[in-house]
Backbone as XML, in Angstrom:
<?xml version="1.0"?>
<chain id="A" units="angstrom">
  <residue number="1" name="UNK">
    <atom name="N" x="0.824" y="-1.179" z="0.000"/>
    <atom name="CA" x="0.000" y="0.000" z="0.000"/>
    <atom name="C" x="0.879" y="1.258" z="0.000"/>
  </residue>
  <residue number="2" name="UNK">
    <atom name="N" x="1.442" y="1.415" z="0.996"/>
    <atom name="CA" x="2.833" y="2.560" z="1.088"/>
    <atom name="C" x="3.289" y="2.636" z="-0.369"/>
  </residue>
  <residue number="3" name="UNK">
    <atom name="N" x="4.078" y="1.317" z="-0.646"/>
    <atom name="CA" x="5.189" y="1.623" z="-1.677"/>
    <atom name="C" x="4.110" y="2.175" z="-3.017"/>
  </residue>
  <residue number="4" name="UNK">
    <atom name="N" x="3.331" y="2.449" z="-3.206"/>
    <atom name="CA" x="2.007" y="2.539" z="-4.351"/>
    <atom name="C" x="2.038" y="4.186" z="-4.456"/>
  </residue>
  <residue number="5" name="UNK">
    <atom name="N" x="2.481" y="4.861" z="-3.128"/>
    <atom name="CA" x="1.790" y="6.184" z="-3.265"/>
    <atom name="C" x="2.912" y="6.879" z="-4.093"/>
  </residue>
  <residue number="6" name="UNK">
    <atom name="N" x="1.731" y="8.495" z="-4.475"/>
    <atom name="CA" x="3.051" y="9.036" z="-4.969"/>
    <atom name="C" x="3.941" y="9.837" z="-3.556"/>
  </residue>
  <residue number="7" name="UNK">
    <atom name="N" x="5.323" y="10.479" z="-4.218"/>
    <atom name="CA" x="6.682" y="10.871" z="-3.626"/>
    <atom name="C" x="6.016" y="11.814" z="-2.276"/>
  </residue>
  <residue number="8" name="UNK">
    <atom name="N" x="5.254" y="12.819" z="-3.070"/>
    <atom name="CA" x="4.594" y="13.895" z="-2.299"/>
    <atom name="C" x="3.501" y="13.126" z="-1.438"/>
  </residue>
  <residue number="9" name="UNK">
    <atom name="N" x="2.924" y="12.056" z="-1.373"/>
    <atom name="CA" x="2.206" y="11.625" z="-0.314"/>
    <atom name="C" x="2.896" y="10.741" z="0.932"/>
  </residue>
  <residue number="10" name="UNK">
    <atom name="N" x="4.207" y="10.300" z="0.381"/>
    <atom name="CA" x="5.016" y="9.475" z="0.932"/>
    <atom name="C" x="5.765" y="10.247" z="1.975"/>
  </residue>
  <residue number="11" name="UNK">
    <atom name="N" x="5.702" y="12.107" z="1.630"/>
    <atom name="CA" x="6.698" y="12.499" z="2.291"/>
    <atom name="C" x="5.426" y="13.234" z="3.538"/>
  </residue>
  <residue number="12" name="UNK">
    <atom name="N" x="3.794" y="13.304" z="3.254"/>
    <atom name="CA" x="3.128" y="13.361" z="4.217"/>
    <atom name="C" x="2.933" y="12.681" z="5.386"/>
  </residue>
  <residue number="13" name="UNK">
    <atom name="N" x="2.612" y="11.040" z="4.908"/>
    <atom name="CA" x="3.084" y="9.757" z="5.599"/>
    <atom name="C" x="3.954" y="10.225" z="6.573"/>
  </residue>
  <residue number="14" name="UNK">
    <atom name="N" x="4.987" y="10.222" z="5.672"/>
    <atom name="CA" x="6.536" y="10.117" z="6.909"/>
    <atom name="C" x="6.377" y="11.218" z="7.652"/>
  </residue>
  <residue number="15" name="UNK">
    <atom name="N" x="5.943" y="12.164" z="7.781"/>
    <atom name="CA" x="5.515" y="13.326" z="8.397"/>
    <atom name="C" x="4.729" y="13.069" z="9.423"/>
  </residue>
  <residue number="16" name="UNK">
    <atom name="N" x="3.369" y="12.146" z="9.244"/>
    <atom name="CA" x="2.737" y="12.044" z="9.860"/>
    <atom name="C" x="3.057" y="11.085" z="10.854"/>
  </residue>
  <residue number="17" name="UNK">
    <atom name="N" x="3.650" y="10.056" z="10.542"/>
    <atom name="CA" x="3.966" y="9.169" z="11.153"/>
    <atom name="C" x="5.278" y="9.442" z="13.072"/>
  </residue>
  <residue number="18" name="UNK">
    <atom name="N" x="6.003" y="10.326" z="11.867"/>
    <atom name="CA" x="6.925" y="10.801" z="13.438"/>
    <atom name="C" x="6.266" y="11.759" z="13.852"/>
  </residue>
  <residue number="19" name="UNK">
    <atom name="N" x="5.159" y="12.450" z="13.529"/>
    <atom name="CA" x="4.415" y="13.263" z="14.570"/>
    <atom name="C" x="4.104" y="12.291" z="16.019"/>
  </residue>
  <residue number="20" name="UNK">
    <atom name="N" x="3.185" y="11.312" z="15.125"/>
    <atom name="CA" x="2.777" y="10.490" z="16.038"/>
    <atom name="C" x="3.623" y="9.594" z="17.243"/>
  </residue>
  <residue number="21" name="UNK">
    <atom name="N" x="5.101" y="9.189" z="16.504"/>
    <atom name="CA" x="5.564" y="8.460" z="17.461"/>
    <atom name="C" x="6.350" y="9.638" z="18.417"/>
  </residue>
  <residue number="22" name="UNK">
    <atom name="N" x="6.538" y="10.735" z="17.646"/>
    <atom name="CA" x="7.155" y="11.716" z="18.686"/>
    <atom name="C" x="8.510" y="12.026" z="18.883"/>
  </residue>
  <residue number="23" name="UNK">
    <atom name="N" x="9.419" y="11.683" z="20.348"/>
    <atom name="CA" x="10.559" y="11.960" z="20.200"/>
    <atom name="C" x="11.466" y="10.143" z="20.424"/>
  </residue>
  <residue number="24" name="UNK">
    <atom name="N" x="10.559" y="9.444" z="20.531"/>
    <atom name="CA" x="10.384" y="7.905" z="20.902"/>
    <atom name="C" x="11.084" y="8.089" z="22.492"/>
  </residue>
  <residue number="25" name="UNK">
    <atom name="N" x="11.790" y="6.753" z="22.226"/>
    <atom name="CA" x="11.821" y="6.474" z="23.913"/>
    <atom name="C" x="11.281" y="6.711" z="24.864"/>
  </residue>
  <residue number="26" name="UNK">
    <atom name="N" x="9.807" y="5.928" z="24.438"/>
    <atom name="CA" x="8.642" y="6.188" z="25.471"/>
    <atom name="C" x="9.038" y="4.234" z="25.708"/>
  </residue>
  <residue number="27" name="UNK">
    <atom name="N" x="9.183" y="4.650" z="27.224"/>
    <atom name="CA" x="9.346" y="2.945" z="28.155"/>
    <atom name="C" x="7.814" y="1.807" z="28.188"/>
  </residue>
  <residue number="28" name="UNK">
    <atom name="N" x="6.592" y="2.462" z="27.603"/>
    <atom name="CA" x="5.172" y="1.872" z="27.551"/>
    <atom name="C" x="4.708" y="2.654" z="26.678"/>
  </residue>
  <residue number="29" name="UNK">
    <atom name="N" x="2.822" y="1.829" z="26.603"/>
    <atom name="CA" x="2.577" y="2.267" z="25.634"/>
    <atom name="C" x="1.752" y="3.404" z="26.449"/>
  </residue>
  <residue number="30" name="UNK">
    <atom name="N" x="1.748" y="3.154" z="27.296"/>
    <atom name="CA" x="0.853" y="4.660" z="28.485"/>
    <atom name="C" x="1.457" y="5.750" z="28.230"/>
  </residue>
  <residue number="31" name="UNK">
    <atom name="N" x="2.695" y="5.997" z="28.243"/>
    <atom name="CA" x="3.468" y="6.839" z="28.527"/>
    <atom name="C" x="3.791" y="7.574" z="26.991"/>
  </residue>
  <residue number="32" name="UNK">
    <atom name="N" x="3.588" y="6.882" z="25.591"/>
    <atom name="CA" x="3.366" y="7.040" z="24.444"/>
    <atom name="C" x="2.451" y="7.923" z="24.228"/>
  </residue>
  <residue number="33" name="UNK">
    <atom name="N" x="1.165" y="7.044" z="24.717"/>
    <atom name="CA" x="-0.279" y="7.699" z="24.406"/>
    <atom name="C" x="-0.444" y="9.063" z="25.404"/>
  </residue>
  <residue number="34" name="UNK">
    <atom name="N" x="-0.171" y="8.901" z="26.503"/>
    <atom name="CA" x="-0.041" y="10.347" z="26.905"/>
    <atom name="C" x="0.731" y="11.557" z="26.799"/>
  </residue>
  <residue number="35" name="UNK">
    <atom name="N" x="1.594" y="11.314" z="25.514"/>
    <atom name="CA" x="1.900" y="12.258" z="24.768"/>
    <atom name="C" x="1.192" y="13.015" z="23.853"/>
  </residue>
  <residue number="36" name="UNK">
    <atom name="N" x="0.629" y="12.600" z="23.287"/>
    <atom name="CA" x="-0.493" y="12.810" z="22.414"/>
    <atom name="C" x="-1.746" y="13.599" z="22.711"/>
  </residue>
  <residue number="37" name="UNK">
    <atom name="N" x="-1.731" y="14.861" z="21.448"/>
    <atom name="CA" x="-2.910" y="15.416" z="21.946"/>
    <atom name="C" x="-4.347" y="14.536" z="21.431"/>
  </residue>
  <residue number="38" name="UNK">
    <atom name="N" x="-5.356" y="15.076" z="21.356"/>
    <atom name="CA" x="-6.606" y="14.392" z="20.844"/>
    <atom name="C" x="-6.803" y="13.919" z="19.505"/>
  </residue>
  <residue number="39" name="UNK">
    <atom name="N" x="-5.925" y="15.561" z="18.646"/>
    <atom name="CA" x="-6.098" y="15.042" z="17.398"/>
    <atom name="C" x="-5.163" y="13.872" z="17.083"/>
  </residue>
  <residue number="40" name="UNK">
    <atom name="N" x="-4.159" y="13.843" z="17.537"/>
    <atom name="CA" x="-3.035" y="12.549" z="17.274"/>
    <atom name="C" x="-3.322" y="11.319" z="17.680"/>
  </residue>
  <residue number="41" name="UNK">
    <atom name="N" x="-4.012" y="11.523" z="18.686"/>
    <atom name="CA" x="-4.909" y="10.313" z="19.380"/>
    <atom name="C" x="-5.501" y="9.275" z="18.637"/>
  </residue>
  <residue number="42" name="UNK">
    <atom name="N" x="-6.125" y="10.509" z="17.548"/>
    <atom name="CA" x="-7.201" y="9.834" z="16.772"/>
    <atom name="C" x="-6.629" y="9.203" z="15.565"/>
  </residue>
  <residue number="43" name="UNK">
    <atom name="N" x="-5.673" y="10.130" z="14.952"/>
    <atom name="CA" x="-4.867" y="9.910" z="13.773"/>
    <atom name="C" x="-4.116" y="8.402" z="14.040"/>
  </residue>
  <residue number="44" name="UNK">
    <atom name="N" x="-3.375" y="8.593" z="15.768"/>
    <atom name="CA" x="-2.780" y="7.100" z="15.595"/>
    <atom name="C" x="-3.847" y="5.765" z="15.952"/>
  </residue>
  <residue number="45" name="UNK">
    <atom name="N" x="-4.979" y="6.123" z="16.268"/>
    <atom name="CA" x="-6.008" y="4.856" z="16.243"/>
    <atom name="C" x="-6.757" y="4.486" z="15.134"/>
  </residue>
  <residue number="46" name="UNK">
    <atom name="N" x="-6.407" y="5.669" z="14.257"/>
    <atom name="CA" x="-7.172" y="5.590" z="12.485"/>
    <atom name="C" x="-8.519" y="5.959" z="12.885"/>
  </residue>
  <residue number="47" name="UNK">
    <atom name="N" x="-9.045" y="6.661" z="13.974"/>
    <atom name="CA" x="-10.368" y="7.046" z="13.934"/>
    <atom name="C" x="-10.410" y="8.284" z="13.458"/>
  </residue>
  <residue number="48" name="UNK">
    <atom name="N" x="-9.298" y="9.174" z="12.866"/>
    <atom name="CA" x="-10.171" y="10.509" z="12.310"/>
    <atom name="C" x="-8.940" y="10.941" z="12.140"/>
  </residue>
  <residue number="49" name="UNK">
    <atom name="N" x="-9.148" y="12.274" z="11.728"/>
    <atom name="CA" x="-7.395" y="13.351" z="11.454"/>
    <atom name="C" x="-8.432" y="14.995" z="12.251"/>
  </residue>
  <residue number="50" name="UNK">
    <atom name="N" x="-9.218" y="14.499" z="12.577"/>
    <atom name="CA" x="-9.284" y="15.772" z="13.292"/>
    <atom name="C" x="-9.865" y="15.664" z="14.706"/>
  </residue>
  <residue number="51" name="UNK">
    <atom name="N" x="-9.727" y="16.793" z="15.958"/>
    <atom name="CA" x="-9.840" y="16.870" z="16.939"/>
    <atom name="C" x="-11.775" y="16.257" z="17.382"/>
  </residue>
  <residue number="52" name="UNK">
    <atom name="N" x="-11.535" y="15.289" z="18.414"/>
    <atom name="CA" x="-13.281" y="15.151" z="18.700"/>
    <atom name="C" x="-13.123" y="14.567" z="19.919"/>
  </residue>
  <residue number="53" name="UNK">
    <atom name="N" x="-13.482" y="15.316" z="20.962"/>
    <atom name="CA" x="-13.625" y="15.355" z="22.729"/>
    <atom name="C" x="-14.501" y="14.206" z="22.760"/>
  </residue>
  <residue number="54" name="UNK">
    <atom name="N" x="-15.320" y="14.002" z="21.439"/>
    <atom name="CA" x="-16.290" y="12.502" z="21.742"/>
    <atom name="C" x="-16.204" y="11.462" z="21.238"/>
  </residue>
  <residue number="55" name="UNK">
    <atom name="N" x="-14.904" y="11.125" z="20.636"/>
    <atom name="CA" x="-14.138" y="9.851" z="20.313"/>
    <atom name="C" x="-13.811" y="9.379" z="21.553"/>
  </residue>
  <residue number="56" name="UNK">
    <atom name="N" x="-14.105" y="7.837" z="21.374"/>
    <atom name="CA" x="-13.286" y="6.718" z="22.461"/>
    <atom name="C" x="-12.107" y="6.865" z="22.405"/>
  </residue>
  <residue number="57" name="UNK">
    <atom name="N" x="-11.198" y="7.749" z="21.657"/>
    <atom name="CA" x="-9.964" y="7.407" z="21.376"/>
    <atom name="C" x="-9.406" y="8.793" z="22.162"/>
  </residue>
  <residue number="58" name="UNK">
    <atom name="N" x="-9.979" y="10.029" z="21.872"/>
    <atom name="CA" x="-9.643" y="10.918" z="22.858"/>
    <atom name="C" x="-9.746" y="10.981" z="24.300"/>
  </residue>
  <residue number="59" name="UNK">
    <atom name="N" x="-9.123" y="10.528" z="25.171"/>
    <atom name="CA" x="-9.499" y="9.789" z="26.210"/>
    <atom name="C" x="-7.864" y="9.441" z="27.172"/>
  </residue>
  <residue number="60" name="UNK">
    <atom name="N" x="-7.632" y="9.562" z="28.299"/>
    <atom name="CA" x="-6.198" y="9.287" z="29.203"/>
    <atom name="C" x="-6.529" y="8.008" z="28.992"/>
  </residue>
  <residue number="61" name="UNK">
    <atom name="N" x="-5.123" y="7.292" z="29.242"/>
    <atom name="CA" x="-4.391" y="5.930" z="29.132"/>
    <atom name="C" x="-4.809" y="5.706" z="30.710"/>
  </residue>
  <residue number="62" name="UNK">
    <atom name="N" x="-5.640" y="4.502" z="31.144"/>
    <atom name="CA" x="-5.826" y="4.086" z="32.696"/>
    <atom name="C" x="-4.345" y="4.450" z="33.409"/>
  </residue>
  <residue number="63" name="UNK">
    <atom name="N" x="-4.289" y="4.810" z="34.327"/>
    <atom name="CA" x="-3.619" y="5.377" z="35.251"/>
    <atom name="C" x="-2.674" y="6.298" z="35.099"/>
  </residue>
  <residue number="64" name="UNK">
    <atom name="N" x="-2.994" y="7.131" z="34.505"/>
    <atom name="CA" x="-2.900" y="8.840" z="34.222"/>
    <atom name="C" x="-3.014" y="9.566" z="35.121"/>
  </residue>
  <residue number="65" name="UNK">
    <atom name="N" x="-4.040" y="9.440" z="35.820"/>
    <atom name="CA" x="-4.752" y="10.005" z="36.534"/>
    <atom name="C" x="-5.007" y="11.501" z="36.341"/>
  </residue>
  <residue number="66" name="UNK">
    <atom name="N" x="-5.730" y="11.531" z="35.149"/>
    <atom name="CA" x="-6.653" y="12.311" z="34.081"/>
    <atom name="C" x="-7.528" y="11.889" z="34.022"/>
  </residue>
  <residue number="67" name="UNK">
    <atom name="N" x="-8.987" y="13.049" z="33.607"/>
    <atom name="CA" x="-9.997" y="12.900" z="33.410"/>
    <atom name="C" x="-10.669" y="12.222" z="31.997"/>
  </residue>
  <residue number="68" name="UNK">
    <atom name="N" x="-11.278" y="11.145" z="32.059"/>
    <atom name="CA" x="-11.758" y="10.630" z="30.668"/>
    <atom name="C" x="-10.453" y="9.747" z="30.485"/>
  </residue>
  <residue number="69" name="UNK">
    <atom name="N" x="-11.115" y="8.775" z="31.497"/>
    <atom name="CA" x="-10.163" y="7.419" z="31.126"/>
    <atom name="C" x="-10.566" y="6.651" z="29.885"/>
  </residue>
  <residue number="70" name="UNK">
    <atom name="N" x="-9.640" y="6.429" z="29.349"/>
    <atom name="CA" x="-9.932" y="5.068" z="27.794"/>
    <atom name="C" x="-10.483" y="3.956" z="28.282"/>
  </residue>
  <residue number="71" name="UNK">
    <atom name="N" x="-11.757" y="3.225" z="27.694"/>
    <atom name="CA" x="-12.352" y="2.295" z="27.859"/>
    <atom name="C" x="-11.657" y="0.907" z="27.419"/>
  </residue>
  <residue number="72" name="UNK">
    <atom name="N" x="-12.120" y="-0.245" z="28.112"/>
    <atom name="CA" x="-11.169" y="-1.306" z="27.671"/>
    <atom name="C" x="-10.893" y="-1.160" z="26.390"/>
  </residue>
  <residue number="73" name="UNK">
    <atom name="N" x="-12.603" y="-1.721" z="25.150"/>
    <atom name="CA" x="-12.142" y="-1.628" z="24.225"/>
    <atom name="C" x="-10.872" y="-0.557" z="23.312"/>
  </residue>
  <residue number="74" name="UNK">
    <atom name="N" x="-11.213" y="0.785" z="23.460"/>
    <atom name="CA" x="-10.511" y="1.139" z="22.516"/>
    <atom name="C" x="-9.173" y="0.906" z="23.147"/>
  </residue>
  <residue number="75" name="UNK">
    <atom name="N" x="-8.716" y="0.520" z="24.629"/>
    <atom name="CA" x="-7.416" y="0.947" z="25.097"/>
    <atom name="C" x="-6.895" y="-0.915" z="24.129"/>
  </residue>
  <residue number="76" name="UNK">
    <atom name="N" x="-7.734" y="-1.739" z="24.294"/>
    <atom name="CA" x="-7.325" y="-2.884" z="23.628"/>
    <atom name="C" x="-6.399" y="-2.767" z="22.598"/>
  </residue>
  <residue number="77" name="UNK">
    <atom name="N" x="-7.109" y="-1.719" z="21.431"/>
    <atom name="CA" x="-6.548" y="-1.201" z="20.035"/>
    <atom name="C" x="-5.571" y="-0.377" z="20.074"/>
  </residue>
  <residue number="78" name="UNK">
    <atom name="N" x="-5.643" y="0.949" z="21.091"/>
    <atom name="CA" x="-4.197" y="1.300" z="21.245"/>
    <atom name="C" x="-3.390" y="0.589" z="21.970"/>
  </residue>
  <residue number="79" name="UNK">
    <atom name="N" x="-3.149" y="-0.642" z="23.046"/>
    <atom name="CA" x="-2.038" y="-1.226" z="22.876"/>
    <atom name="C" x="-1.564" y="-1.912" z="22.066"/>
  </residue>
  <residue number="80" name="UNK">
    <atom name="N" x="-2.450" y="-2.763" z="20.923"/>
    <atom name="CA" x="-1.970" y="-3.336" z="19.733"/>
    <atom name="C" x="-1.293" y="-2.364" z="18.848"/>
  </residue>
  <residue number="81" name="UNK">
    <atom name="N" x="-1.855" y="-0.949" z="18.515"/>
    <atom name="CA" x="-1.362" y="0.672" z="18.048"/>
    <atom name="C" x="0.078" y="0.621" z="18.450"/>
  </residue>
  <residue number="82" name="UNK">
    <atom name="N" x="0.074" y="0.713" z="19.770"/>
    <atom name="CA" x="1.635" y="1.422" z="20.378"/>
    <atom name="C" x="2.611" y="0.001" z="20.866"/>
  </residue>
  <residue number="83" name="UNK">
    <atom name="N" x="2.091" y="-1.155" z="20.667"/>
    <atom name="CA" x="2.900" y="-1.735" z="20.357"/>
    <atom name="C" x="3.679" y="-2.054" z="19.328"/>
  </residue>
  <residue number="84" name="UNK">
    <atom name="N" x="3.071" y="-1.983" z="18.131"/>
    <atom name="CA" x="3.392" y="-2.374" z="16.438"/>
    <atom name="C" x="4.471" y="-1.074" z="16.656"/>
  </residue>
  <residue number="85" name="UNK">
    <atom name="N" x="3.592" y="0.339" z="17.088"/>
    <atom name="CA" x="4.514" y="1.323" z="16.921"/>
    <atom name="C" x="6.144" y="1.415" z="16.965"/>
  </residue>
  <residue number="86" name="UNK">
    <atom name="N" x="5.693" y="1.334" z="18.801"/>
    <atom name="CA" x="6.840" y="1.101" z="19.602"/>
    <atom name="C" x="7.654" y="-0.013" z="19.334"/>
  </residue>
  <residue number="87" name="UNK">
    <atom name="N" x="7.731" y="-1.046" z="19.011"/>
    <atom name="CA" x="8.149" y="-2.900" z="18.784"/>
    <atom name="C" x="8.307" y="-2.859" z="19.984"/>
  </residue>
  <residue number="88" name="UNK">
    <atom name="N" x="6.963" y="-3.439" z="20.573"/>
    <atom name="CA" x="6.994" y="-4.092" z="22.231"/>
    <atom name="C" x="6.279" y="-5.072" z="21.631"/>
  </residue>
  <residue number="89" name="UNK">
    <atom name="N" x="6.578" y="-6.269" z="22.558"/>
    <atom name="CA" x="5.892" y="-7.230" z="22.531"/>
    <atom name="C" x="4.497" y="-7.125" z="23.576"/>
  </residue>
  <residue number="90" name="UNK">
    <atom name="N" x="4.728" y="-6.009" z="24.771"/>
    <atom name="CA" x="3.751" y="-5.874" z="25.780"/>
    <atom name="C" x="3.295" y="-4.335" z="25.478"/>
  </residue>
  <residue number="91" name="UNK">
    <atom name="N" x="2.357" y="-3.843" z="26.654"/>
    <atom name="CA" x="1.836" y="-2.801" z="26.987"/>
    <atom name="C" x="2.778" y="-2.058" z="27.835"/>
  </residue>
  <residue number="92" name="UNK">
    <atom name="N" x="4.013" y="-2.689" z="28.588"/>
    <atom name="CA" x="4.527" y="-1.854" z="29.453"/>
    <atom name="C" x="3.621" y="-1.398" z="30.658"/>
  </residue>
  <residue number="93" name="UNK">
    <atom name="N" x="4.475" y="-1.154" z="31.498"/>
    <atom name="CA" x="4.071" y="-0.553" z="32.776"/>
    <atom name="C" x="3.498" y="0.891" z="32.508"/>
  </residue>
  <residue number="94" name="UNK">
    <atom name="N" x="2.724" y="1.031" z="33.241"/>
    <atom name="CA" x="2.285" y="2.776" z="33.370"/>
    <atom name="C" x="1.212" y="3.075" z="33.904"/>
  </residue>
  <residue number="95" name="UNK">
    <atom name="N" x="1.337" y="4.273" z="35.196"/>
    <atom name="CA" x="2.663" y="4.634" z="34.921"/>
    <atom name="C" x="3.793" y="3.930" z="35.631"/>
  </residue>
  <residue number="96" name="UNK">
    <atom name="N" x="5.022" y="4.399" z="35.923"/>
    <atom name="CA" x="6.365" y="3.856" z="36.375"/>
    <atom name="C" x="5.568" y="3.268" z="38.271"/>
  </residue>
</chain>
């Protein structure tokens, strides 16, 4: 799918992509996702490219201790998300 696009979409991709993972060396995937504002939230769960306070996906990583905790399901999908991301085999601790 990637290798298909054109140059100029490839260089959005890659754009988009280290938005999302950030500056890395995040130790979990908690600590990942609570980097992230709402709109990135969404972008890295593939639910949207724009900001929505009423996505499951905009939402703190369980033990944040922030308001609008992530529900199992979607937190299910972002640890499969920030694992592929990250190459963890787990969810990691979080927080520490």
């Amino acid at each position: 799918m990637y290798a298909g696009l054109d140059a100029d979409t490839k260089k959005l991709v890659d754009a988009a992509a280290k938005t999302i993972y950030g500056e890395g060396g995040f130790d979990s995937v908690g600590a990942w996702w609570e980097s992230l504002d709402c709109r990135l939230m969404r972008v890295a769960a593939g639910d949207g490219i724009m900001a929505d306070p009423s996505s499951p996906f905009c939402a703190h990583y369980p033990g944040s201790g922030k308001a609008k905790i992530m529900e199992d399901t979607p937190k299910m999908h972002v640890d499969k998300v920030g694992q592929a991301l990250l190459g963890r085999s787990d969810a990691g601790m979080y927080p520490k």
